[in-house]
C-alpha positions in Angstrom: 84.1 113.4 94.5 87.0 112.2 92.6 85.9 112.7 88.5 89.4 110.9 87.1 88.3 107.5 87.4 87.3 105.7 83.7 83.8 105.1 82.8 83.5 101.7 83.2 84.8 101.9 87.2 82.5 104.7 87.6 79.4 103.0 86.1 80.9 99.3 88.7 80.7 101.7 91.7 77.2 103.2 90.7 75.7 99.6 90.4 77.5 98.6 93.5 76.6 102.0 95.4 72.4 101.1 94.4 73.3 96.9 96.0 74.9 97.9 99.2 74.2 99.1 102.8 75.9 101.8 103.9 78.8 100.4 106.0 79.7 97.8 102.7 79.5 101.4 100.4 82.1 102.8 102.8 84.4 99.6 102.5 83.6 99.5 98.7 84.3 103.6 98.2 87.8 103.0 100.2 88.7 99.8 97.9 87.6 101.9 94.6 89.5 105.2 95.5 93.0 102.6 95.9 91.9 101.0 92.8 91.4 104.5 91.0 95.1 105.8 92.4 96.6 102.4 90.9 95.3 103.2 87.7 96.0 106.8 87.9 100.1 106.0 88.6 100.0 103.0 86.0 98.6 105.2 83.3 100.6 108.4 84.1 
């Protein structure tokens, strides 16, 4: 599991991994990992 990510996605995805089925948490963990590669190329 990917550990780079700031708190505050990390907490977004926990509250979003409890509200979810499975098949929305796969679209969901897809959409957060290209969010966390954004932020990981804007910041470095």
């Amino acid at each position: 599991m990917h550990k780079k990510y700031p708190p505050f996605f990390k907490n977004k995805f926990l509250f979003l991994d409890i509200n979810m089925t499975d098949m929305s948490k796969n679209v969901a963990h897809n959409v957060h990992s290209i969010a966390g590669i954004f932020m990981y190329i804007f910041i470095f």
